[in-house]
C-alpha positions, 0 to 999 in steps of 0.5 A: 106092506103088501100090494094086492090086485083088484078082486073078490076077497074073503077076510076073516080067521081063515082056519075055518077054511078046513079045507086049504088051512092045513097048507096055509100054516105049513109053514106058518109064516105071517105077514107074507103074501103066499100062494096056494096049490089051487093058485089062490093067493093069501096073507095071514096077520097075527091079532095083537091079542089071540082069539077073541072078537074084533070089529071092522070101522063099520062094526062087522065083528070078526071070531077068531080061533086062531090067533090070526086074521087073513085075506083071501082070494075067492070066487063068490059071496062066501060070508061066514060069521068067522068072515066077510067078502070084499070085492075091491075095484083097484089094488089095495094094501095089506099090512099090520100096525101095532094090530090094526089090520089094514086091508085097503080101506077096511080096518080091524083094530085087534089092540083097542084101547083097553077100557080102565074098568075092564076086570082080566081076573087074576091076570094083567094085561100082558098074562091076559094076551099070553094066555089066549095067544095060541098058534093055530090049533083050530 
């Protein structure tokens, strides 16, 4: 579990973020708090199941690319599609379990109960996850 102090942060799939993503992923090292050149700090969480689409409780959805989903440190309203700002009054938490990210009081579930109907073709669940799990080739 890692402690972050009060403060406007972007979450989302931060490979979107061109500009910083290269230094965030070298090297790659999930569920750490790290800190980049321009003092911006950062946690990166592996999905349980790769890219795809998740949803907050409120059921803001959240594209990812990269596999990951993260927390950032930012400095304005910088609502992407790929990601949502939070300014939070206190510090929070950030932590990974069994691929429901918790970030403070907001929660993505990356492992949903998988619907009985739901049809993965040729392949089961665990080929499914395999097969778009990648690293972070964005």
């Amino acid at each position: 579990m890692i402690t972050l102090p009060a403060g406007k942060y972007l979450i989302g799939d931060l490979c979107y973020r061109d500009a910083v993503w290269d230094e965030m992923i070298e090297p790659f090292i999930p569920n750490e708090l790290r800190t980049l050149s321009n003092g911006k700090r950062y946690v990166i969480l592996k999905t349980a199941y790769g890219d795809g689409e998740y949803m907050d409780q409120d059921g803001k959805r959240y594209w990812v690319d990269s596999g990951t989903i993260g927390i950032i440190e930012c400095d304005g309203d910088e609502d992407t599609p790929q990601g949502r700002v939070f300014d939070f009054g206190s510090e929070f938490n950030v932590y990974n379990d069994n691929g429901e990210m918790h970030f403070g009081a907001i929660v993505i579930d990356t492992d949903p109960e998988v619907d009985e109907d739901f049809d993965f073709g040729d392949h089961g669940p665990t080929e499914y996850q395999e097969w778009h799990d990648y690293d972070s080739d964005c």
